[in-house]
CHARMM-style PDB file with segment names, atoms N, HN, CA, C and O in Angstrom:
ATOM      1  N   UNK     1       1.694  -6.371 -17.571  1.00  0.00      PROA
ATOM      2  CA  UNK     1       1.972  -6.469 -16.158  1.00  0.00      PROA
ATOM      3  C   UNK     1       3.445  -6.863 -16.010  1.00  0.00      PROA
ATOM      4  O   UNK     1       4.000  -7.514 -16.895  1.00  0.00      PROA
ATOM      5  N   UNK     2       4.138  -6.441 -14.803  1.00  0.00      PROA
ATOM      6  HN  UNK     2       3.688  -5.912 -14.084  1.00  0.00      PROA
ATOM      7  CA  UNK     2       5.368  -6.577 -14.818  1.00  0.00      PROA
ATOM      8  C   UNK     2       5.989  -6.561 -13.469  1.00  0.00      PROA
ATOM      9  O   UNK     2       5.214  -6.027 -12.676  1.00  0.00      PROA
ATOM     10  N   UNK     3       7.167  -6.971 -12.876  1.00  0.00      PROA
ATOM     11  HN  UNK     3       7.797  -7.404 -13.520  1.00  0.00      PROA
ATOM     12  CA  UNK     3       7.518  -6.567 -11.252  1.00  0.00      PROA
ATOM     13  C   UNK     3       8.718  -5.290 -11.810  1.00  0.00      PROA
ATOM     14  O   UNK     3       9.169  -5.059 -12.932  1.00  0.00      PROA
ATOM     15  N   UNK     4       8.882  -4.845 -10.898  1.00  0.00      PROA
ATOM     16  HN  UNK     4       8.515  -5.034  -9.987  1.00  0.00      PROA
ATOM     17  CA  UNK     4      10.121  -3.593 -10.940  1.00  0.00      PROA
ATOM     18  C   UNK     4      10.876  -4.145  -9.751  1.00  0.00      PROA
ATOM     19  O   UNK     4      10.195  -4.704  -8.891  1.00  0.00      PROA
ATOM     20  N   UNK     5      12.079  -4.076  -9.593  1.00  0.00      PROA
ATOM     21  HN  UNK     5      12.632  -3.622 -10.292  1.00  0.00      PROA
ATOM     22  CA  UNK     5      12.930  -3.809  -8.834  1.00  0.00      PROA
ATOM     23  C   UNK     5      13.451  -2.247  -8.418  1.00  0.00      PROA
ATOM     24  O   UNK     5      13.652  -1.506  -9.381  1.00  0.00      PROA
ATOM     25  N   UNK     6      13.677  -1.706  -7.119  1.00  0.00      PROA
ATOM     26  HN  UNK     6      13.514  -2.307  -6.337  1.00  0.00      PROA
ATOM     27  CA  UNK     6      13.858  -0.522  -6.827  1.00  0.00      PROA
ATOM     28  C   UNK     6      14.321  -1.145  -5.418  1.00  0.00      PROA
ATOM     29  O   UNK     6      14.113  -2.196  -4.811  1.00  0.00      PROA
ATOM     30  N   UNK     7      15.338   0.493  -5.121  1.00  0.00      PROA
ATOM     31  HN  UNK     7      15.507   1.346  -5.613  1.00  0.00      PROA
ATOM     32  CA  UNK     7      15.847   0.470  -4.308  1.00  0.00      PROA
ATOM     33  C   UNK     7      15.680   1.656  -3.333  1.00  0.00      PROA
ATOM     34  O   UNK     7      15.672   2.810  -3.761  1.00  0.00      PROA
ATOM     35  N   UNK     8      15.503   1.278  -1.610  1.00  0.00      PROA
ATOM     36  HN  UNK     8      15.509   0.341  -1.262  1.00  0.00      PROA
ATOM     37  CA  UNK     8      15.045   2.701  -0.745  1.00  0.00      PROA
ATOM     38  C   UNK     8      16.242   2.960  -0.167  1.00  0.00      PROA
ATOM     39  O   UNK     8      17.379   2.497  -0.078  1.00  0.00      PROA
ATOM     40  N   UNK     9      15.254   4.299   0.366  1.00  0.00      PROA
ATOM     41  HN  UNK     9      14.330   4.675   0.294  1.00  0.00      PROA
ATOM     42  CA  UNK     9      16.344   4.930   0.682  1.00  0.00      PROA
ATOM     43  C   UNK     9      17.847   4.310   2.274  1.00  0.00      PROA
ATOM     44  O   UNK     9      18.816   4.984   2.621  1.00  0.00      PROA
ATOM     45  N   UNK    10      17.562   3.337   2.662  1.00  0.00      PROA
ATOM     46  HN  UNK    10      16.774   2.789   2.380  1.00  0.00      PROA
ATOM     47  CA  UNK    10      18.669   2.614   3.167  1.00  0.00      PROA
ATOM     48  C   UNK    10      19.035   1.615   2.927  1.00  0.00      PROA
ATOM     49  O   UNK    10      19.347   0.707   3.697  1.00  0.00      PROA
ATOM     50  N   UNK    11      19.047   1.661   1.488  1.00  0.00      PROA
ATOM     51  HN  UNK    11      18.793   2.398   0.863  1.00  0.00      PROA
ATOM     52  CA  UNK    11      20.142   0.635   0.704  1.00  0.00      PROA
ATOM     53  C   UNK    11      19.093  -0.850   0.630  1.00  0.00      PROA
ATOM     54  O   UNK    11      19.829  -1.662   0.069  1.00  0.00      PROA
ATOM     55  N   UNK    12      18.083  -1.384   0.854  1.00  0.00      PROA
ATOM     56  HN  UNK    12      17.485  -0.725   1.310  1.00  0.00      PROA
ATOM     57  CA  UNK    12      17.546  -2.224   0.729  1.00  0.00      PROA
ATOM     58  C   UNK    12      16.748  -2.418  -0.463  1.00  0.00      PROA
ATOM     59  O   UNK    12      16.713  -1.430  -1.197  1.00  0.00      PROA
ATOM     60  N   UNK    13      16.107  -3.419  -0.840  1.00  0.00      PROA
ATOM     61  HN  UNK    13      16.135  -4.221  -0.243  1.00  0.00      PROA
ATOM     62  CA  UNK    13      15.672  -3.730  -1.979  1.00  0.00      PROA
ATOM     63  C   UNK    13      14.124  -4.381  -2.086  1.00  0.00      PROA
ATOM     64  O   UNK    13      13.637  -5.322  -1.459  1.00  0.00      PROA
ATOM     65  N   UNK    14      13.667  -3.708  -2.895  1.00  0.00      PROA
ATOM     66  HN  UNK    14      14.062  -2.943  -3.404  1.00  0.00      PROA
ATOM     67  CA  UNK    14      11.814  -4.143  -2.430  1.00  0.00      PROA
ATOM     68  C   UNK    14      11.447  -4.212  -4.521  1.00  0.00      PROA
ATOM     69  O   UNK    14      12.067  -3.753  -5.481  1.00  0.00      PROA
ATOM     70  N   UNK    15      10.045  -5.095  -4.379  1.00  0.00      PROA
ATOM     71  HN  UNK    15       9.542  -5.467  -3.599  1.00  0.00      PROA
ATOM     72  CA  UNK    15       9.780  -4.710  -5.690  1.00  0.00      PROA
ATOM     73  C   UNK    15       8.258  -4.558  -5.497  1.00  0.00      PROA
ATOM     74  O   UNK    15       7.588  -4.628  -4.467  1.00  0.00      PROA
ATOM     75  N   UNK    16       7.775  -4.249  -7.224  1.00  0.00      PROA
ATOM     76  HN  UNK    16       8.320  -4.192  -8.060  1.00  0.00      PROA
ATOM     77  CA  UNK    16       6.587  -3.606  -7.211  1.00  0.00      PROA
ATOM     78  C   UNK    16       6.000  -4.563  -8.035  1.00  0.00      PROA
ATOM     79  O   UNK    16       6.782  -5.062  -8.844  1.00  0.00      PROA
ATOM     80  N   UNK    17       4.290  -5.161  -8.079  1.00  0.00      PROA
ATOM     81  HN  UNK    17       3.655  -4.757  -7.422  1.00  0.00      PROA
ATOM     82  CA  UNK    17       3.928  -5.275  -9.250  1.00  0.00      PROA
ATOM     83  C   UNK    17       2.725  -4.566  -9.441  1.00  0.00      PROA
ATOM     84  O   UNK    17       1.752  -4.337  -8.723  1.00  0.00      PROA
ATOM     85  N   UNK    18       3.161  -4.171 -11.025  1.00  0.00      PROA
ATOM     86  HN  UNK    18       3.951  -4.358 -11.608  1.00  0.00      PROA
ATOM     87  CA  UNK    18       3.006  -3.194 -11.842  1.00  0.00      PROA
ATOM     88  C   UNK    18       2.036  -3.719 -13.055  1.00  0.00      PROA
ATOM     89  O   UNK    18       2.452  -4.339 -14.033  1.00  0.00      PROA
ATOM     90  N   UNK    19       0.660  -3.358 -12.816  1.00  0.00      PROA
ATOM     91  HN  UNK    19       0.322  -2.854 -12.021  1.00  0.00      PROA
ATOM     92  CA  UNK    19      -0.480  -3.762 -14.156  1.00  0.00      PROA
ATOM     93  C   UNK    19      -0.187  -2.778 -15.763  1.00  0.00      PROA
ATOM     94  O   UNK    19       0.431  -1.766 -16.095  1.00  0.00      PROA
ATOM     95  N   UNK    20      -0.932  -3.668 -16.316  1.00  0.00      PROA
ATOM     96  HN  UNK    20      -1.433  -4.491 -16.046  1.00  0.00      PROA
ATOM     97  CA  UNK    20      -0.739  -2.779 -17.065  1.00  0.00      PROA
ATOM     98  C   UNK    20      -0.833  -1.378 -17.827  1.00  0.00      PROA
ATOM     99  O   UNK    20      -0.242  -0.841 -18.764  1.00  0.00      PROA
ATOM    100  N   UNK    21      -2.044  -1.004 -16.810  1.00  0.00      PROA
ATOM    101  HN  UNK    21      -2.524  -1.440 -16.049  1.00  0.00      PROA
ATOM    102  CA  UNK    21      -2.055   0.642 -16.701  1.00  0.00      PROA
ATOM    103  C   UNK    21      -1.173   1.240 -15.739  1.00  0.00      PROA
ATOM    104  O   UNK    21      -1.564   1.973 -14.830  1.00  0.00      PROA
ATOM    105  N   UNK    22       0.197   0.873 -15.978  1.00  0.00      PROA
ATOM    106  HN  UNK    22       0.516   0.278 -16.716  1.00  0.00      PROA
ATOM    107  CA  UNK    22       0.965   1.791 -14.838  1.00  0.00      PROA
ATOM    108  C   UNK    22       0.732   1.673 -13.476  1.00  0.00      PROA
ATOM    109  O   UNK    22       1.467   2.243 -12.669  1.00  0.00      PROA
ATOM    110  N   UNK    23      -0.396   0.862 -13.067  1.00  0.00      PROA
ATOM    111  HN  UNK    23      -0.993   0.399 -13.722  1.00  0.00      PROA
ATOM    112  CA  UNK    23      -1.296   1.301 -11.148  1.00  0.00      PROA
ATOM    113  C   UNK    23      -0.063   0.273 -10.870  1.00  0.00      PROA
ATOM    114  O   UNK    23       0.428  -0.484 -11.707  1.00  0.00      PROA
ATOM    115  N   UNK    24       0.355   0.425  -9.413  1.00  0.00      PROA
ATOM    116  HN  UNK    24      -0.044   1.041  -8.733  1.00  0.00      PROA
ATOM    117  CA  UNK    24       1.027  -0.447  -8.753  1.00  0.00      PROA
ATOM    118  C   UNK    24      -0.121  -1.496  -7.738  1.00  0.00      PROA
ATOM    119  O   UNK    24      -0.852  -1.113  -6.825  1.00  0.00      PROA
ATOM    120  N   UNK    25      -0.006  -2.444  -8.106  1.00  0.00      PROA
ATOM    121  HN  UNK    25       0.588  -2.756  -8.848  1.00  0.00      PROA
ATOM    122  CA  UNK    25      -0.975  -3.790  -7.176  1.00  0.00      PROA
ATOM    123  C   UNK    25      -0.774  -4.431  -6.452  1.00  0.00      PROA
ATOM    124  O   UNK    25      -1.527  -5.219  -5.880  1.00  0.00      PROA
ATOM    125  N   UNK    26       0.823  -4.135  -6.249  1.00  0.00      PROA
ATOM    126  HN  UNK    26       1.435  -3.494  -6.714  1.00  0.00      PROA
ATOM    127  CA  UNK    26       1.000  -5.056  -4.993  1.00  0.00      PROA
ATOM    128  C   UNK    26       2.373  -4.669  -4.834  1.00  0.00      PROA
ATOM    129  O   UNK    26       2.984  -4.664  -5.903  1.00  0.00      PROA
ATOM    130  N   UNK    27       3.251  -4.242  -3.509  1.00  0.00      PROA
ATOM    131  HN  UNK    27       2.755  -4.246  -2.641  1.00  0.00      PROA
ATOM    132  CA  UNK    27       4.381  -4.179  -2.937  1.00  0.00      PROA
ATOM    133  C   UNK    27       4.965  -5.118  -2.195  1.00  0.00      PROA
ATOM    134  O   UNK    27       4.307  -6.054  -1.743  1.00  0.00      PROA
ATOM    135  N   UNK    28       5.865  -5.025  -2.046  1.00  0.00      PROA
ATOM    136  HN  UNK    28       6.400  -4.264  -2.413  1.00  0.00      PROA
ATOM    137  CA  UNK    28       6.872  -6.165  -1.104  1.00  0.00      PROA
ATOM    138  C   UNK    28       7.309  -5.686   0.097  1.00  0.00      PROA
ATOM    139  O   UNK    28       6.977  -4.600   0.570  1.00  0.00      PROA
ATOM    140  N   UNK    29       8.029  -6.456   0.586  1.00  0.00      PROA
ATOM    141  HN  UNK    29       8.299  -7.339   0.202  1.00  0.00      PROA
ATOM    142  CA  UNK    29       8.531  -5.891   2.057  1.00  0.00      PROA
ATOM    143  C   UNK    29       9.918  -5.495   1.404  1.00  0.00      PROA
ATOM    144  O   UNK    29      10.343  -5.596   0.253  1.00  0.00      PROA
ATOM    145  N   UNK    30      10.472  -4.995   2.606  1.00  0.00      PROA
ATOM    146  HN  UNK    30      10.127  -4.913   3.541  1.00  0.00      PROA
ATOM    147  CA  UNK    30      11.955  -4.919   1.843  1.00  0.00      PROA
ATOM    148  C   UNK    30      12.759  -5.987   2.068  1.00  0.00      PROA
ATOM    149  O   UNK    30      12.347  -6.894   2.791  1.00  0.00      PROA
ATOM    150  N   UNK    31      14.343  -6.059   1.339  1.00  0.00      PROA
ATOM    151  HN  UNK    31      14.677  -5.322   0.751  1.00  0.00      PROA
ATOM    152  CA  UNK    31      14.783  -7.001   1.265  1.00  0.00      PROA
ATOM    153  C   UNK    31      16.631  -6.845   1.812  1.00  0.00      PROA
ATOM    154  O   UNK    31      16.991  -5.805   1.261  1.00  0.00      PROA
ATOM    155  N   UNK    32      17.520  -7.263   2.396  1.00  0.00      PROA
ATOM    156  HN  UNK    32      17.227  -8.107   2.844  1.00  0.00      PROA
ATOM    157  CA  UNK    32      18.760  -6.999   2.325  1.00  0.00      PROA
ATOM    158  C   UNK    32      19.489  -7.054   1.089  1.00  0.00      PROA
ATOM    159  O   UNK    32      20.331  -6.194   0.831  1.00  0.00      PROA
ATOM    160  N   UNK    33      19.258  -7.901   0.390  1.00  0.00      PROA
ATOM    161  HN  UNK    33      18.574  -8.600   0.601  1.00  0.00      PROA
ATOM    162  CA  UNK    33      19.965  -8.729  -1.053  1.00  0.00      PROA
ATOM    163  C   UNK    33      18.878  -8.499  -2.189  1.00  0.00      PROA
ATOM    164  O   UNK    33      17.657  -8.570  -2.050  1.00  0.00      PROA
ATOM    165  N   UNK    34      19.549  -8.224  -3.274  1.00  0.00      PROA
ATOM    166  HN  UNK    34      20.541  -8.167  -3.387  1.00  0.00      PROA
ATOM    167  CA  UNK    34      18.542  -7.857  -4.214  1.00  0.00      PROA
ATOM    168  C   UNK    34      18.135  -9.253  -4.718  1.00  0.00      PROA
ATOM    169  O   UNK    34      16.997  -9.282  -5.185  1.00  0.00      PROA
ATOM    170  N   UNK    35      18.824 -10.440  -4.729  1.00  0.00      PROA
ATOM    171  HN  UNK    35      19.749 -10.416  -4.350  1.00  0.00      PROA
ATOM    172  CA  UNK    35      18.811 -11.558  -4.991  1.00  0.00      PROA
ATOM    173  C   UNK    35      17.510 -12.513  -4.056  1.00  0.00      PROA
ATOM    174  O   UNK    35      16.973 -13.544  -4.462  1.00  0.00      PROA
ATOM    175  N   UNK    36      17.250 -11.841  -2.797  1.00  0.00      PROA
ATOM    176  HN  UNK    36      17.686 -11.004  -2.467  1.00  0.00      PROA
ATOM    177  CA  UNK    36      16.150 -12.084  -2.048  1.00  0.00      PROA
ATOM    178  C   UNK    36      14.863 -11.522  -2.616  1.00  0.00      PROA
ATOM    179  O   UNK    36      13.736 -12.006  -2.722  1.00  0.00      PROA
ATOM    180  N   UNK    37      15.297 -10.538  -2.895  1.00  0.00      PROA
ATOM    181  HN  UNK    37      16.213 -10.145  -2.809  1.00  0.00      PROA
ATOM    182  CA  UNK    37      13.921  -9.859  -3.965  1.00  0.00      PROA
ATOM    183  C   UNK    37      13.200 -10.673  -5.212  1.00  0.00      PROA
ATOM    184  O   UNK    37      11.981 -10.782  -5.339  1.00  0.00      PROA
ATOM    185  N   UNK    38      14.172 -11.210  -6.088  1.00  0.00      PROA
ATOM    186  HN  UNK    38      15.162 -11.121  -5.985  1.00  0.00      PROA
ATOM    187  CA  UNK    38      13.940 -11.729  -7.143  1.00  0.00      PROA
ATOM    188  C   UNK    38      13.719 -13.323  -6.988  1.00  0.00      PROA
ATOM    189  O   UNK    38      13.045 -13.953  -7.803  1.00  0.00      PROA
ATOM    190  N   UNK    39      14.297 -13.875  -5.958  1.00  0.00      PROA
ATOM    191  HN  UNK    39      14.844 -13.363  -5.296  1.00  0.00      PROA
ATOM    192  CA  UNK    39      14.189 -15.349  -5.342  1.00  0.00      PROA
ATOM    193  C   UNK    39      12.512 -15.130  -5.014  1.00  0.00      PROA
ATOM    194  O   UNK    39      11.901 -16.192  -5.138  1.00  0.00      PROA
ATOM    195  N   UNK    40      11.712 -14.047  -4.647  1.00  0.00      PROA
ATOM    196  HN  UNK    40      12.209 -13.185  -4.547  1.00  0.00      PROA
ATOM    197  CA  UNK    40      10.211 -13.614  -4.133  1.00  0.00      PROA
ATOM    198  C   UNK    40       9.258 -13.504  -5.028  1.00  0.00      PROA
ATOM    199  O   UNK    40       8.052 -13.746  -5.072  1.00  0.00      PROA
ATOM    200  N   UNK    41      10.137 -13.047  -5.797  1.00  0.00      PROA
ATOM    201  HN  UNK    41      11.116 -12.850  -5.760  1.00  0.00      PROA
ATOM    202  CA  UNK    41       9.240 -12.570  -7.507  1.00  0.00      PROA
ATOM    203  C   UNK    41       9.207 -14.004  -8.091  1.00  0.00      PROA
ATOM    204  O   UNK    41       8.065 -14.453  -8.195  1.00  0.00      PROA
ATOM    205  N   UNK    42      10.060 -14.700  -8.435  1.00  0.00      PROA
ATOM    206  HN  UNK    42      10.988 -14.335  -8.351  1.00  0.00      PROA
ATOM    207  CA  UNK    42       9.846 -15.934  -8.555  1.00  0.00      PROA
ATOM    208  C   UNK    42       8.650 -16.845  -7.954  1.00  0.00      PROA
ATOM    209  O   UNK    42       7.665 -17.318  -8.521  1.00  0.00      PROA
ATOM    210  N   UNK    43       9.116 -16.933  -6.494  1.00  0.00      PROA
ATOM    211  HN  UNK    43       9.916 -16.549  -6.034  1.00  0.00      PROA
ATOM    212  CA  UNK    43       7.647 -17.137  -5.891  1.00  0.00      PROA
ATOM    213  C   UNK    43       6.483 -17.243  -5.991  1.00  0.00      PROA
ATOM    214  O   UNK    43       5.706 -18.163  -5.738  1.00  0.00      PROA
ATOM    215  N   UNK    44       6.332 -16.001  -6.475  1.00  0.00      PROA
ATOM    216  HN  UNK    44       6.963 -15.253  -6.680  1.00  0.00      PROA
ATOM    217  CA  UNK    44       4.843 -15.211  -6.782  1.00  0.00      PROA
ATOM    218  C   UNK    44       4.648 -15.986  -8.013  1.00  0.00      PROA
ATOM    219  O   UNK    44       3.814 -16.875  -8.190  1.00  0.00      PROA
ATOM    220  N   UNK    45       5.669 -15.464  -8.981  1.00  0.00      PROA
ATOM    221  HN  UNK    45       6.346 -14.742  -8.836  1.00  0.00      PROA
ATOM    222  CA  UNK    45       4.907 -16.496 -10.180  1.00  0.00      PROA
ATOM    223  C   UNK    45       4.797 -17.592 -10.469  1.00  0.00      PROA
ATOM    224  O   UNK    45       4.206 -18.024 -11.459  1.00  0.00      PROA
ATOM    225  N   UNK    46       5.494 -18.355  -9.432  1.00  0.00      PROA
ATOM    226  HN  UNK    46       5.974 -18.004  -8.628  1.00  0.00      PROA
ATOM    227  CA  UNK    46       5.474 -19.777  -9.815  1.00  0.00      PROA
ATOM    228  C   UNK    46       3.819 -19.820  -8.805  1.00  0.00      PROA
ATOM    229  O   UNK    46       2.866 -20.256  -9.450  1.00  0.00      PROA
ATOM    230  N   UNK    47       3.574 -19.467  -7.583  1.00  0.00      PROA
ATOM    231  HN  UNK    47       4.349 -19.113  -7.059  1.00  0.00      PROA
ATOM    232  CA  UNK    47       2.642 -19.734  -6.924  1.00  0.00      PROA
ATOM    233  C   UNK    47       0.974 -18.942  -7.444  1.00  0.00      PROA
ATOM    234  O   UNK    47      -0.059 -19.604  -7.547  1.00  0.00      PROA
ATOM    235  N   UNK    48       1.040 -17.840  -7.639  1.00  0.00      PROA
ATOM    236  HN  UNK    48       1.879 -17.303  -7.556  1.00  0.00      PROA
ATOM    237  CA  UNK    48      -0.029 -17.135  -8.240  1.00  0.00      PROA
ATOM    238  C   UNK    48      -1.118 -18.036  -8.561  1.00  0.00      PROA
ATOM    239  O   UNK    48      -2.273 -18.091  -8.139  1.00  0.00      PROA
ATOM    240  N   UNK    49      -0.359 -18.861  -9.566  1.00  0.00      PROA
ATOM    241  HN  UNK    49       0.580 -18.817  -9.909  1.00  0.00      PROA
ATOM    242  CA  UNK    49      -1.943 -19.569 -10.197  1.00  0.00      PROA
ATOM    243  C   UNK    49      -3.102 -20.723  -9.368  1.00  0.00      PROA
ATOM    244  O   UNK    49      -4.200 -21.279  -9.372  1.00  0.00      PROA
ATOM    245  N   UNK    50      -1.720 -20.496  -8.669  1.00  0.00      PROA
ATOM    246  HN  UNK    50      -0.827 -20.044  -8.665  1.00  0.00      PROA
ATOM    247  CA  UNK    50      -2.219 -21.583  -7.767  1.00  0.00      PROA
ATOM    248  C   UNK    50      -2.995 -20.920  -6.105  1.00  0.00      PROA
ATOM    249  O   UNK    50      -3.048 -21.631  -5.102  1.00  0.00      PROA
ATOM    250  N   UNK    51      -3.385 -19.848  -6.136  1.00  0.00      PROA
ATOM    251  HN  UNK    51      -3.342 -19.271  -6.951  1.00  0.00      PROA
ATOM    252  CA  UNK    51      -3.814 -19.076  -5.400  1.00  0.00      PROA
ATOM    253  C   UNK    51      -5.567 -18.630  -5.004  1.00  0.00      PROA
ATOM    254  O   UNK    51      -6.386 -18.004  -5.677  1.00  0.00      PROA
ATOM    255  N   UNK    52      -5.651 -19.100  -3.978  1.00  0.00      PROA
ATOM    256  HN  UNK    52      -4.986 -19.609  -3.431  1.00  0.00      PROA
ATOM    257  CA  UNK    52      -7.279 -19.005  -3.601  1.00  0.00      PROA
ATOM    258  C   UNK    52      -7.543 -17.455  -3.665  1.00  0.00      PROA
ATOM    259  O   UNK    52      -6.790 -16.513  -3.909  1.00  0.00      PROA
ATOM    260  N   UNK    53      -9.006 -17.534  -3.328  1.00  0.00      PROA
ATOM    261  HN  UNK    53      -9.618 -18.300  -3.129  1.00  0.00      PROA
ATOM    262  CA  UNK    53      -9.410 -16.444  -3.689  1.00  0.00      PROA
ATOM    263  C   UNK    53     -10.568 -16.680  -1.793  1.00  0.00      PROA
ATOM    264  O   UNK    53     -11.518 -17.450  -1.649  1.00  0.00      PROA
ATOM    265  N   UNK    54     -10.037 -15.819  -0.820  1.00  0.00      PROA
ATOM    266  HN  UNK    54      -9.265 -15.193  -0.938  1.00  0.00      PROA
ATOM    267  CA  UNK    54     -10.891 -15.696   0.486  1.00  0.00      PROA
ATOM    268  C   UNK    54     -11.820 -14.406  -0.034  1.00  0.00      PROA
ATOM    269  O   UNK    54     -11.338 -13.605  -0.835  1.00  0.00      PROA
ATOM    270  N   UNK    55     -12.818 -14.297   0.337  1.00  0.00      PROA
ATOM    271  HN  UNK    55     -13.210 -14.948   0.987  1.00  0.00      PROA
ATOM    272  CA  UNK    55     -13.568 -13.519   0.059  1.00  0.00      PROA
ATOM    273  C   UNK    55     -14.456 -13.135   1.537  1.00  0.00      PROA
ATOM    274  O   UNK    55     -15.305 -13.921   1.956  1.00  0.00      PROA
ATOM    275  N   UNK    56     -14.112 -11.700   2.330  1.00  0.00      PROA
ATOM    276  HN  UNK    56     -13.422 -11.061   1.990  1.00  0.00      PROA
ATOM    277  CA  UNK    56     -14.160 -11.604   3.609  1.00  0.00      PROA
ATOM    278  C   UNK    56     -15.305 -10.664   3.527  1.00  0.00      PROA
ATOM    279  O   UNK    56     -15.873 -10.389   4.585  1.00  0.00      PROA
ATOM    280  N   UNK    57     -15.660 -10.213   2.593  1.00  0.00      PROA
ATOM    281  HN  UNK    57     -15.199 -10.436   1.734  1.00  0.00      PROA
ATOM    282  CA  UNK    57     -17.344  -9.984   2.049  1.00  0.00      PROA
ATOM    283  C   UNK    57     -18.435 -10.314   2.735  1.00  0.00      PROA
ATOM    284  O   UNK    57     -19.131  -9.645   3.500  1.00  0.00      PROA
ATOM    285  N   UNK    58     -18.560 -12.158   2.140  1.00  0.00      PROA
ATOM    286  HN  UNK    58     -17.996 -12.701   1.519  1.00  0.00      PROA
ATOM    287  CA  UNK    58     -19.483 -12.671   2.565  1.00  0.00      PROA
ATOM    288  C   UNK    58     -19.871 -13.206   4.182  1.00  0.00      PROA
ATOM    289  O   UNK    58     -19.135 -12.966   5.139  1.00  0.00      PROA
ATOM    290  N   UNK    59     -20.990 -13.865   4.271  1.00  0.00      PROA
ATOM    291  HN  UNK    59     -21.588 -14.060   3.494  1.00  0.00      PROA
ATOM    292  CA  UNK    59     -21.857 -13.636   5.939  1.00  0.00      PROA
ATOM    293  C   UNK    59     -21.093 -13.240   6.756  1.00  0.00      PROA
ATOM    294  O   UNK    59     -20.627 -13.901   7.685  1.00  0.00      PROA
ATOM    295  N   UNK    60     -20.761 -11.471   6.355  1.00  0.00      PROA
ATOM    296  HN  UNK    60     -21.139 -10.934   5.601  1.00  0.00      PROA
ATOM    297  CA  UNK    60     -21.003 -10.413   7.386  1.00  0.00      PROA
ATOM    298  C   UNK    60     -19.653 -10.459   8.123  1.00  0.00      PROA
ATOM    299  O   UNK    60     -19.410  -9.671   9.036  1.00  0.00      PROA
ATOM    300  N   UNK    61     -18.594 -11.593   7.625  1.00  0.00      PROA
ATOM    301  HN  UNK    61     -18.791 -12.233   6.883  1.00  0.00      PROA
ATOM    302  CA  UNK    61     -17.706 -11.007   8.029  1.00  0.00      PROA
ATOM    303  C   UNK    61     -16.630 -10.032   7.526  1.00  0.00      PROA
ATOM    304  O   UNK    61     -16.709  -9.897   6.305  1.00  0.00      PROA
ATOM    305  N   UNK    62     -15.659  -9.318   8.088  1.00  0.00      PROA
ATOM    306  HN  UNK    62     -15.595  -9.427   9.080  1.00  0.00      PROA
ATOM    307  CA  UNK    62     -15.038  -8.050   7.804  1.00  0.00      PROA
ATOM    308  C   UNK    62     -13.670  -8.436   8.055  1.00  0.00      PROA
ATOM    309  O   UNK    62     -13.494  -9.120   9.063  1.00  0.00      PROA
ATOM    310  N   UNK    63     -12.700  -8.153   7.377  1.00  0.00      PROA
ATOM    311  HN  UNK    63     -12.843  -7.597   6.558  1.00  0.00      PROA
ATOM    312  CA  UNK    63     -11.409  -8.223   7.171  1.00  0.00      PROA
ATOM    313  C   UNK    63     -10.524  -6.564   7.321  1.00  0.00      PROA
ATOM    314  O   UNK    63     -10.343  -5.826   6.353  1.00  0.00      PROA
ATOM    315  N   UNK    64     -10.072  -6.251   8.737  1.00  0.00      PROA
ATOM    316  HN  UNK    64     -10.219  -6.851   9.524  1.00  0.00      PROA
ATOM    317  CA  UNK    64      -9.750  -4.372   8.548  1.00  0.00      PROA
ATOM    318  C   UNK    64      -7.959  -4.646   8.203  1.00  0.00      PROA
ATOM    319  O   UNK    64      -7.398  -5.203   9.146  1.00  0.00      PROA
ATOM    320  N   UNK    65      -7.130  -4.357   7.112  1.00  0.00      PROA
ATOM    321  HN  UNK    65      -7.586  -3.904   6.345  1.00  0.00      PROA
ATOM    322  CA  UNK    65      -5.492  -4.988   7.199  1.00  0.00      PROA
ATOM    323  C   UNK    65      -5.190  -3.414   7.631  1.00  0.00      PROA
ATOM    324  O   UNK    65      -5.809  -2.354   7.540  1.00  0.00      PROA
ATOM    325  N   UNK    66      -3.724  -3.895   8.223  1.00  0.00      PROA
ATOM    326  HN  UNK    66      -3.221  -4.756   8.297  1.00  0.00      PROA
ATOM    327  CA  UNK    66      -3.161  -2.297   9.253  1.00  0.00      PROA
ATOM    328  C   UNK    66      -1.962  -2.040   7.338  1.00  0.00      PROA
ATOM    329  O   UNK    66      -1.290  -2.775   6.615  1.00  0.00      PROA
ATOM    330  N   UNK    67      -2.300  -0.826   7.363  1.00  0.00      PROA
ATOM    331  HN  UNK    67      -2.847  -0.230   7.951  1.00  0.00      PROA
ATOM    332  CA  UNK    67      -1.120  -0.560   6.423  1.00  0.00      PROA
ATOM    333  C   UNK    67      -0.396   0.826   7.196  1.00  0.00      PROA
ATOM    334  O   UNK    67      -0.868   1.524   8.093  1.00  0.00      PROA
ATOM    335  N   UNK    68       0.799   0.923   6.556  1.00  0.00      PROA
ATOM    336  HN  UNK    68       1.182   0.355   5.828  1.00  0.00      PROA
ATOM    337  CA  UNK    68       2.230   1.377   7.257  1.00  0.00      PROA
ATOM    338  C   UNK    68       1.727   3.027   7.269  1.00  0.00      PROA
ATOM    339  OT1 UNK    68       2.471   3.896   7.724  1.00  0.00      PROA
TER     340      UNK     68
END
């Protein structure tokens, strides 16, 4: 597993993380500074472990997220 750094197409900076079959698992927003990117990635790994687990499954309730 790994993050990527990449850059779109108006110059901003977003990253990916990347399992270890190649699937991408999770994206970022974008960023102005690539240095904002990696200040995020940091983030993530320092916080990750420390990360609940909501489960919107159970009694019947439903979780719908809007994607782009």
């Amino acid at each position: 597993m790994h993050f990527s750094i990449s850059g779109s197409e108006d110059g901003q900076f977003y990253w990916e993380l990347v399992g270890g079959n190649g699937e991408i698992i999770a994206v970022s927003e974008t960023y102005t500074r690539k240095e904002s990117a990696k200040d995020t990635i940091a983030s993530v790994q320092a916080a990750a472990g420390l990360a609940s687990v909501v489960d919107y499954t159970t009694n019947g309730k439903r979780y719908d997220r809007r994607l782009p």
